[in-house]
N, C-alpha and C positions, 0 to 999 in steps of 0.2 A: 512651427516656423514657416507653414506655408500661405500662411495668413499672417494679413500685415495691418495696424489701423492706417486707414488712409489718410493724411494730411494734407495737407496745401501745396500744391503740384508749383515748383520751380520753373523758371523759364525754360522754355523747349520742353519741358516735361520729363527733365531727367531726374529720376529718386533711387539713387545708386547704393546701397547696404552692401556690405563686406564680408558676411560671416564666415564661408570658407577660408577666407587669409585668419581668420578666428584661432583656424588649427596650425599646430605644431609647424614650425617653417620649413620639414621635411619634406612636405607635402607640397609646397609651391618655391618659386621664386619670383622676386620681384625683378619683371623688366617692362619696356615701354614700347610697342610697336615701332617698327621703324620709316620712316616715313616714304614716303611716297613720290614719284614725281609730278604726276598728271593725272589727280584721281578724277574721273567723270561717274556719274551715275550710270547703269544698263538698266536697272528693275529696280525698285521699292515695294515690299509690299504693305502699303497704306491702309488697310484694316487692321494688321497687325499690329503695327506703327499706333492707330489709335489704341487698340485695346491696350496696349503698354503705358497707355496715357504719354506719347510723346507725338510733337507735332510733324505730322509726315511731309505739310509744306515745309518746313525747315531743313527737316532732311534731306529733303529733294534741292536743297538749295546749296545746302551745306555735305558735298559727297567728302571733303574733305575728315569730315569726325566719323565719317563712317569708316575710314580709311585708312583711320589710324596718327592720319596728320596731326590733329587734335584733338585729343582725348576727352571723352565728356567730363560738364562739370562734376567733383567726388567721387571718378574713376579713382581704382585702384588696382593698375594692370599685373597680373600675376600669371605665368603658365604653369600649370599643374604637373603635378608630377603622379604617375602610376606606371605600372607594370603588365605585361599582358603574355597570353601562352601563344603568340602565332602560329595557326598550326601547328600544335601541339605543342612550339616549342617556349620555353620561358625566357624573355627579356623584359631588359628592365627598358621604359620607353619614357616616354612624358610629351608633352604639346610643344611636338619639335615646329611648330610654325601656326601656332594658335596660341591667343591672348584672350583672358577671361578678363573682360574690363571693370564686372561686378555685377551686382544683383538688382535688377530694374524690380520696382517695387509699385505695382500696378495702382490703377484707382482703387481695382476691387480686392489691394490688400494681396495679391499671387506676388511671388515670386520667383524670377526667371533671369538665369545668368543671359547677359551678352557677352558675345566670343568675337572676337574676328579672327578669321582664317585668313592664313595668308600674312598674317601680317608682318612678316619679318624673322630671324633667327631667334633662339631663345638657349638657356642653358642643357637642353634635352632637344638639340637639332641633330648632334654629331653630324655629320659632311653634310646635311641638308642644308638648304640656300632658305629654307622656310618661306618661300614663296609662294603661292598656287598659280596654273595657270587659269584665265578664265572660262573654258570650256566645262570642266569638273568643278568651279564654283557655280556655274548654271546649273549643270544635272542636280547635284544636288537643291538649290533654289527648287527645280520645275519640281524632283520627284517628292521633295518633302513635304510638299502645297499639296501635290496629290496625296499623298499619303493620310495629309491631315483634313480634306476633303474627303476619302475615302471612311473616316473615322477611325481612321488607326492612330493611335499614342504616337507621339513623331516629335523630335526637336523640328525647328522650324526655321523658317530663314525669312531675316527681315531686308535685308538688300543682298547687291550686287555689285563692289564698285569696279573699274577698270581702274589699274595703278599709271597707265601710259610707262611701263616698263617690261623690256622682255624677261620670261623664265627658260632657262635652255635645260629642256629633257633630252627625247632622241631628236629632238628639232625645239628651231625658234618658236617660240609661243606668246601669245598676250598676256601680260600679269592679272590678277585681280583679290581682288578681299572680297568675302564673305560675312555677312553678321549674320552670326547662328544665334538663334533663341533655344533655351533649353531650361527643359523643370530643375534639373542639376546635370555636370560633368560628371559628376560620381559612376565609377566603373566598377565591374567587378575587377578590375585591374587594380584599381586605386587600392582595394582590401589587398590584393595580393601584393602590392606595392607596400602597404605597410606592413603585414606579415614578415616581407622579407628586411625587412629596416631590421629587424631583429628587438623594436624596442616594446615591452611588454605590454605596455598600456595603449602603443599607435592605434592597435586594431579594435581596442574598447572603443578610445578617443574617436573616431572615424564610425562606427557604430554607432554612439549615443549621435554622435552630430546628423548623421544620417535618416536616422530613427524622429529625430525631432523634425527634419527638413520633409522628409517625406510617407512618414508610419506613424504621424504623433500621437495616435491613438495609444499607440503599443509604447512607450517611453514612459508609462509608471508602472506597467507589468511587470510581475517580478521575475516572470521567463521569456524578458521581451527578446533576449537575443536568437533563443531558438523561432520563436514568434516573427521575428523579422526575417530569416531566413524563410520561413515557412511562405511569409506575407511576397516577398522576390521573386521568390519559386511560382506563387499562383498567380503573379502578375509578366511574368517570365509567359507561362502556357498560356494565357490567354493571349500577348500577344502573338505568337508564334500561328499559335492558331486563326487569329485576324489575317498574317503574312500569306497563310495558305490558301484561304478563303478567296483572296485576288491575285493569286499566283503569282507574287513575290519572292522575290531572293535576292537575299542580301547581298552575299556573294562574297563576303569575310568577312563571318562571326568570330573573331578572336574574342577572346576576353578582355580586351581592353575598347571592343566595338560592344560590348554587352552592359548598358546601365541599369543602374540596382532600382532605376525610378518607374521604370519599363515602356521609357519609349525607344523608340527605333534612332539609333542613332549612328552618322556615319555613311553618307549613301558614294561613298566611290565606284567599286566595282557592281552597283545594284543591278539590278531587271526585272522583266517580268515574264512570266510565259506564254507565250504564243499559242503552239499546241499543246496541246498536254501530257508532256513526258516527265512524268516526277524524279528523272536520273538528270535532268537538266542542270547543268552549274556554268556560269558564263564567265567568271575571271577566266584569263589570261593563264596566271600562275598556278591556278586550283587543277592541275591534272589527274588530280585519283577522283574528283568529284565530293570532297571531305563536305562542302558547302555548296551542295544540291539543294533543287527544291523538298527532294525527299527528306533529305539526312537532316534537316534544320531541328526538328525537335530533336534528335539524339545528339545533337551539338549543344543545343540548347541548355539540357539536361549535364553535356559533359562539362560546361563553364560554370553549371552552377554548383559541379563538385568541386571544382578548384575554389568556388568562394565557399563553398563549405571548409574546406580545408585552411584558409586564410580564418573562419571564426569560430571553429570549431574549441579554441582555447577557451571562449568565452560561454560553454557550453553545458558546462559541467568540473568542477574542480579534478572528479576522478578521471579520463584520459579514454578509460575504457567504454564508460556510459556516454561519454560527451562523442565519440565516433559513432558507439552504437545509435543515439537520437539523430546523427546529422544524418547516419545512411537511412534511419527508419524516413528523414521527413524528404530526404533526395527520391527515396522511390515511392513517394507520389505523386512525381513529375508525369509521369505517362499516363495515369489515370486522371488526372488536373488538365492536362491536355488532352487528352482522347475527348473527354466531355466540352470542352472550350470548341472543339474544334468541331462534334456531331453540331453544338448549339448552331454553330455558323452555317455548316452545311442544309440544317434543317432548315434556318431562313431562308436560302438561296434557291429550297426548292419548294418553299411558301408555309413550311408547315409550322405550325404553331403549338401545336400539341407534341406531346413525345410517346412512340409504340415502341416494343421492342425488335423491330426489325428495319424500324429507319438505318441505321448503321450499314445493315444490307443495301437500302437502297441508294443511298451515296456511294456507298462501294462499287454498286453495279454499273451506275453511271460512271464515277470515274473510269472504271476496268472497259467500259466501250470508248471513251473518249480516248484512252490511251490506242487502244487497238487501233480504231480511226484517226488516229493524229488530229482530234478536233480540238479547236479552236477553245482555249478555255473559258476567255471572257463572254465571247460571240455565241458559245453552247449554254449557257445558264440565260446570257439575253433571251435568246429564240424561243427557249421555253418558257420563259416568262409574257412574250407576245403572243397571243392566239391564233391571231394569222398568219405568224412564220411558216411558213413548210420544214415540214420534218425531215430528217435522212432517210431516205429509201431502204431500210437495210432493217432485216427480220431480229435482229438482236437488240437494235433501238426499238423497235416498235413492243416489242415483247417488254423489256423494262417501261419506256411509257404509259403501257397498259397498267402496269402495277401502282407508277405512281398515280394517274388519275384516281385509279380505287381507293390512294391513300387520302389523297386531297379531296374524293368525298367525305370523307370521314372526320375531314377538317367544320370549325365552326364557321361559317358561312360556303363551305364548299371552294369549287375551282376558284368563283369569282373572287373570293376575297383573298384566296391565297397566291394570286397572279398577283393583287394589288400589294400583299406584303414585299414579293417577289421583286417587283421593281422599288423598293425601298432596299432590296439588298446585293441588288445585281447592277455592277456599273454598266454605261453601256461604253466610255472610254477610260482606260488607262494610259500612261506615258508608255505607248507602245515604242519597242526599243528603234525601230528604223527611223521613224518620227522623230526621235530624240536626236538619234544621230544625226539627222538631215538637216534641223532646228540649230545645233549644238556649231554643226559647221558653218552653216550661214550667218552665227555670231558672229563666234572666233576666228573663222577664215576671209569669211567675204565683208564683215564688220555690218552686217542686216541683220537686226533682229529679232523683225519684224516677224518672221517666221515663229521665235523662240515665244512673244509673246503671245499669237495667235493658239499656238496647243499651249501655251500655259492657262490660256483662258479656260480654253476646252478640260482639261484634267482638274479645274476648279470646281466646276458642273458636272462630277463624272457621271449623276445618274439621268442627266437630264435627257431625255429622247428624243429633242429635236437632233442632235449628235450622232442617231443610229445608222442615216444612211451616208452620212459626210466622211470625210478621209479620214478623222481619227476616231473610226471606229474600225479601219481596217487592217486587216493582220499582212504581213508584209508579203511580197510575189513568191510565189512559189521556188523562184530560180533565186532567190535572195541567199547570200552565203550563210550560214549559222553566227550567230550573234556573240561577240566575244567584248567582255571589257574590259580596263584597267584602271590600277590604281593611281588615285590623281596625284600622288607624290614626285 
């Protein structure tokens, strides 16, 4: 299903397919965004725009169908319905202010739902107003363009429009819409959503559709369902392990923020890390630190028992084996990630080969950079530049020494494994003060001109002419600790 024959592109280039409303009407409801008063464009992003085979002049012309005002042609707007454990705890939710318009059906035959956020109430709002403001529809625009620059799996965001309406949170705010791009909505929430529907077949139903959309390999296996949990789980640790790799945090992995397709989805309370403290968690709400930089693969791992526990029916007839295979293939999360994640470390520190004590040497670097509060993205940079200066400090120089030794031992030696190096090592991120600063001169001062300028920069993350300019640097030392919220 993820492949499509391509045919003769419509005017504007919209080729809209429906197969989600396919399933059981449980699962969604039919509503129609609500319209808008004053939509203007902020951002398009126009490569995106083409590769979807739709015409980005148009768009840029017409902020109006981004927005919800008019709906594309052979839309079929529905909001999904799923369920999710926030913090540990279980509600039932759905796309209390998000609209899947349908499924854009690319030249090359992809297919990728369009959402818009924002766009108005829905049957799974309860008291919310389902509006966004547009501050938290930028963050995520800027951070999801990096992410997917970065190489990390990511829904995507193809604009940005201003509604010319206020949102009232703890203050007046600007309205705006969002069109997210994404491989599917499918959550692990959505399984849990129909598990708890109670109806026998939802969780097959939702399985096979999923399996065909995104695992079609596995859809004539005859154990594809244990096989597609397996197939989640290993696309689960590798991302996780990409997240680590540039000191990401999500910042609320609920299960209804967890997609079975494994990209990153959902960036409200996001970040990055500055220095390098793996206890680091920046929501607002998140006070025990459940959704740290550390704790993400054991989150990772905890949501993917609850979607075990959502298809665990489907596992085996007898009750007993069907538990026992979900826990044998959940505990090989930490060893699918332990290796996902040395793979990443080892590029970052040029190696190409694998010995048995690389693990140590990651380790040991990390365990100084925490000690030294060092800069995470700026510490992998420096060591990739040959004429950076080093930290003055007998604990750094002593690991140093070990890796040179290792990186002799590499095929082409230091030099070529610098040049891997800077293929894995950005030299900017959407540093959080930047964002902030970007984010306000939108929203507040209506300039955004700012927001465009680092969205350039985090487009190019690896590019070096970026090393010595402002977004490459970590915020003043007297800067208060970095806290976000959710853009609800």
């Amino acid at each position: 299903m993820s492949n499509h024959a391509a045919g003769p592109e419509p005017r504007h280039g919209w080729r809209l397919e429906h197969s989600y409303a396919g399933l059981p009407p449980h699962f969604f409801s039919d509503v129609r965004p609500t319209p808008v008063a004053s939509p203007s464009l902020v951002v398009l992003n126009r490569p995106l725009a083409r590769g979807l085979g739709l015409d980005p002049d148009w768009l840029a012309e017409n902020p109006a169908a981004l927005a919800g005002n008019a709906v594309p042609p052979g839309a079929r707007p529905v909001a999904q319905a799923y369920a999710g454990h926030q913090y540990a705890h279980f509600t039932n939710l759905g796309d209390g202010r998000a609209i899947l318009l349908g499924e854009q059906i690319t030249p090359a035959g992809e297919r990728f739902d369009i959402q818009l956020k924002g766009a108005g109430r829905t049957p799974y709002s309860r008291r919310g107003d389902g509006r966004a403001a547009l501050g938290p529809m930028l963050r995520e625009f800027l951070v999801s363009e990096a992410m997917w620059a970065l190489g990390i799996p990511t829904t995507r965001s193809l604009a940005v429009v201003a509604t010319g309406e206020p949102v009232f949170r703890e203050e007046t705010l600007p309205g705006a819409v969002l069109v997210r791009v994404a491989a599917s909505h499918i959550r692990v929430g959505t399984f849990e959503w129909a598990a708890a529907c109670g109806r026998p077949e939802s969780v097959r139903g939702l399985a096979d559709y999923t399996i065909r959309r995104h695992y079609p390999e596995l859809a004539d296996t005859p154990d594809r369902y244990p096989a597609f949990f397996r197939a989640v789980l290993d696309r689960q640790a590798r991302l996780i392990a990409r997240w680590q790799s540039v000191g990401f945090v999500h910042g609320v992995m609920n299960t209804d923020n967890m997609a079975v397709s494994g990209e990153t989805i959902d960036y409200g309370p996001c970040a990055f890390l500055d220095a390098y403290l793996p206890e680091t968690s920046f929501s607002s709400i998140d006070r025990h630190g459940r959704y740290s930089y550390a704790n993400q693969p054991a989150i990772a791992q905890w949501n993917l028992a609850r979607f075990a526990e959502a298809l665990v029916p489907l596992f085996d007839p007898d009750q007993q084996k069907a538990v026992a295979l979900a826990n044998e293939i959940l505990s090989e999360f930490p060893a699918a990630f332990e290796t996902a994640r040395l793979a990443r470390f080892r590029a970052k520190l040029g190696l190409a080969t694998a010995e048995p004590g690389d693990g140590e040497l990651v380790s040991g670097l990390l365990d100084w950079m925490r000690a030294a509060r060092a800069d995470f993205i700026n510490t992998f940079h420096a060591l990739a530049a040959p004429a950076a200066a080093a930290p003055d400090d007998p604990a750094f120089r002593e690991w140093r020494s070990r890796w040179i030794a290792r990186l002799d031992r590499e095929p082409g030696g230091e030099t070529a494994a610098r040049s891997r190096m800077a293929a894995h090592n950005p030299v900017v991120i959407p540093r959080n003060h930047l964002v902030e600063s970007a984010l306000a001169a939108a929203s507040e001062d209506g300039d955004p001109a700012p927001f465009l300028r680092l969205l350039e920069a985090v487009s190019d993350p690896f590019n070096p002419r970026h090393a010595d300019g402002p977004f490459a640097a970590p915020p003043p030392p007297e800067a208060p600790p970095h806290v976000t919220f959710c853009g609800t």
